[in-house]
N, C-alpha and C positions, 0 to 999 in steps of 0.2 A: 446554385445552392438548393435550390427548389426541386430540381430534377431527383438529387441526390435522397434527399426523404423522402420524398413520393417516390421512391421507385422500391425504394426498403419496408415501406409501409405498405406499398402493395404487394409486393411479394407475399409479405407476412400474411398479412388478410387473405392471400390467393391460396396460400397450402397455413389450413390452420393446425395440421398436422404435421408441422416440420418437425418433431423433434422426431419424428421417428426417422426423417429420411439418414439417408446411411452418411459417412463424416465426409465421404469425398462431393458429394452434394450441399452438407453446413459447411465449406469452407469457403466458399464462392460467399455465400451469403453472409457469413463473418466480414468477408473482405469488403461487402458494401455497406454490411452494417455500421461498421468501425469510421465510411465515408460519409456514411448520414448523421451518426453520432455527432462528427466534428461540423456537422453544419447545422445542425439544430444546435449546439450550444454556441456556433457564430453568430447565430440568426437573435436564440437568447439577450445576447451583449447588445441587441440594436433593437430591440424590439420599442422601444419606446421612440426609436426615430423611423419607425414606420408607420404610426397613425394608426394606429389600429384599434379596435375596441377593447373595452374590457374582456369580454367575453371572449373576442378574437383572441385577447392575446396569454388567456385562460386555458384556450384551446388548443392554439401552438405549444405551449408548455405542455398541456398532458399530454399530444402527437409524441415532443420528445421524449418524456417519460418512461409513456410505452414502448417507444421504439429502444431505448436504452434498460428496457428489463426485457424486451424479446431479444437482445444482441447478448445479455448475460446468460439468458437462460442458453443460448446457442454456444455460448462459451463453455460452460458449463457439462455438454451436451459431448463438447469435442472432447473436453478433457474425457468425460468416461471411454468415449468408443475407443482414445489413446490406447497400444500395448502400454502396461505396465510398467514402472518402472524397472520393476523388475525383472519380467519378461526382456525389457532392454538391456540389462546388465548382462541376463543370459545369452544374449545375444539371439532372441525367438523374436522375431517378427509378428509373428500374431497369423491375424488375417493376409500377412505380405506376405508370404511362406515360410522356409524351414529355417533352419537355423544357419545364421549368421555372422559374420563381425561387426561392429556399432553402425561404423562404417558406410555399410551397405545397409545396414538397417536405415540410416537416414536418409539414405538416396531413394527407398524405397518409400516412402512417406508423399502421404499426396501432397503435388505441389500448392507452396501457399504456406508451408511449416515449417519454421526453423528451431533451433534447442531453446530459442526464447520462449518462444510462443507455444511450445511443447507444454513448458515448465508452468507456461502463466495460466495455460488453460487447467491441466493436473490444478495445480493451487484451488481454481475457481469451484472446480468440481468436488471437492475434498471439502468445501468448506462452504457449505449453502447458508451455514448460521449469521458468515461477514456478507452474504452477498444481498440477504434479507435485509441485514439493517443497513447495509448502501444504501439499496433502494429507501428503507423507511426514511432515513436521513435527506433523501434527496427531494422528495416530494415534502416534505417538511418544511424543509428550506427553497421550495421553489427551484428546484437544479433536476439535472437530468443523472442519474444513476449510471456510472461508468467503470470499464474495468480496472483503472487504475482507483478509484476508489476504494475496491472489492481488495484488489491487491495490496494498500494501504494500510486497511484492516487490517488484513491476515498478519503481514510483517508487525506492525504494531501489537496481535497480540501473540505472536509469536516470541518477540522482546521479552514483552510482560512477562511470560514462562519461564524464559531465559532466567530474566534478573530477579523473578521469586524462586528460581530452584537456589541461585548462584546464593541468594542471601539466608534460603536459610541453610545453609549450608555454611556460610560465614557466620550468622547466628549460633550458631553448636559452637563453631571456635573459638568466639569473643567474647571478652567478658559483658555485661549487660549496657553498661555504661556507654562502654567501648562502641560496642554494635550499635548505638541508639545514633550516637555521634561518627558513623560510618554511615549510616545507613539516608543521614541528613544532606552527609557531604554528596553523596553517591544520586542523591532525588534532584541536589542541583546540580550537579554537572549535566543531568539528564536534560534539565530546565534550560540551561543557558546555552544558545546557539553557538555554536562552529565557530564562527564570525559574524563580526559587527556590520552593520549597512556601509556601503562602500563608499555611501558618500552623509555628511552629518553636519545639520547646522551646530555653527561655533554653541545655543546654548545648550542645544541636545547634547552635543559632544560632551560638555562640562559637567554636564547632570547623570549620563553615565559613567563619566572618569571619576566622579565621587565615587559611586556607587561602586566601582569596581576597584578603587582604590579599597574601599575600607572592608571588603571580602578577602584582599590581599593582605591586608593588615592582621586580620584575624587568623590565618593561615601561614604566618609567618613564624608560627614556631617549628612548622615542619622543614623550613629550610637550612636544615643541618647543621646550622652555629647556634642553637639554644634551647637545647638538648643535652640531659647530661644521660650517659649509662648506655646498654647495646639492646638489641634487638632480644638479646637471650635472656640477661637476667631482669631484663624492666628499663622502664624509660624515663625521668622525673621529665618534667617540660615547665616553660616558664613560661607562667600565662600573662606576663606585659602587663603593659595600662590599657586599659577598656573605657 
């Protein structure tokens, strides 16, 4: 584990000018970053069964820190020197030569890159505003700044854009009422997980079976027998006992 950080950390300190070297030289380095990353947040998880000082173990934390905003910023770095997507659609290799089919465009790609890892680096790169507050976030909270955080981010506020265009755009539709009470139902579905814990004491079980019973309760006029009228001319509903 130890081999593993120190050897990313020295690197970094050896060429303090990495961002310029060219992408087939940051991929290598990517590939051991990504190996130190997952062992300074191993090492994180035990730190307090290693005896170590305060300071020590102050110090290990900022190593990872650092080592996880030098592995971003190298992420970061790939994405740009990436052809384009564009360029990829076109089928232009770039710097790998002329024009192509996707095909061949990816077999030309230095090894070490697949369309994951294409996409996830573009993302990082595109977006230094989610990669900054990883980082802030991370040092905040005593964590080390990683790219799936960055990537977290971006989706997350990616959504957000989604479902403010989606709504107002259903705003314009609805009547004001309507839309306040869509817009309620729509914030928790958002809220409410996928699925339940897979495993659940009998009284936690009971204490959300209420819970979910009486959301069903409330939502039970949409279940098609207590309803009068069609979709076209209006809908009367019967609002039950509350």
């Amino acid at each position: 584990m130890t081999d593993k950080t120190n050897v990313f950390a020295a690197l970094i300190k050896a060429q303090p000018h990495f961002m310029e070297r060219p992408l087939a030289d940051l991929l290598p380095m990517r590939f051991m970053g990504d190996a130190a990353i997952a062992a300074y947040r191993s090492m994180l998880t035990h730190l307090d069964d290693l005896g170590l000082s305060v300071e020590e173990k102050a110090s290990r934390l900022k190593d990872g820190q650092d080592a996880g905003k030098a592995l971003l910023m190298i992420e970061a770095r790939i994405g740009e020197l990436l052809p384009s997507s564009r360029d990829e659609e076109r089928g232009l290799a770039g710097v790998h030569g002329p024009r192509q089919g996707r095909g061949k465009f990816e077999r030309q790609l230095p090894e070490g890159l697949n369309r994951k890892g294409i996409e996830r680096a573009r993302a990082i790169a595109k977006h230094p505003e989610a990669v900054a507050e990883a980082i802030d976030e991370a040092i905040e909270n005593e964590d080390i700044p990683t790219k799936t955080a960055v990537l977290n981010k971006i989706a997350y506020k990616q959504e957000l854009a989604r479902v403010k265009g989606t709504r107002a755009k259903t705003q314009i539709e609805m009547a004001a009422d309507a839309y306040l009470y869509y817009s309620k139902l729509e914030d928790a579905l958002h809220l409410i997980p996928s699925a339940p814990p897979k495993e659940l004491k009998e009284k936690d079980f009971l204490q959300i079976k209420a819970v979910a019973l009486s959301i069903i309760h409330k939502l039970e006029v949409f279940n098609g027998t207590q309803s009068e009228g069609s979709a076209g001319s209006g809908r009367r509903l019967s609002q039950g006992k509350r």
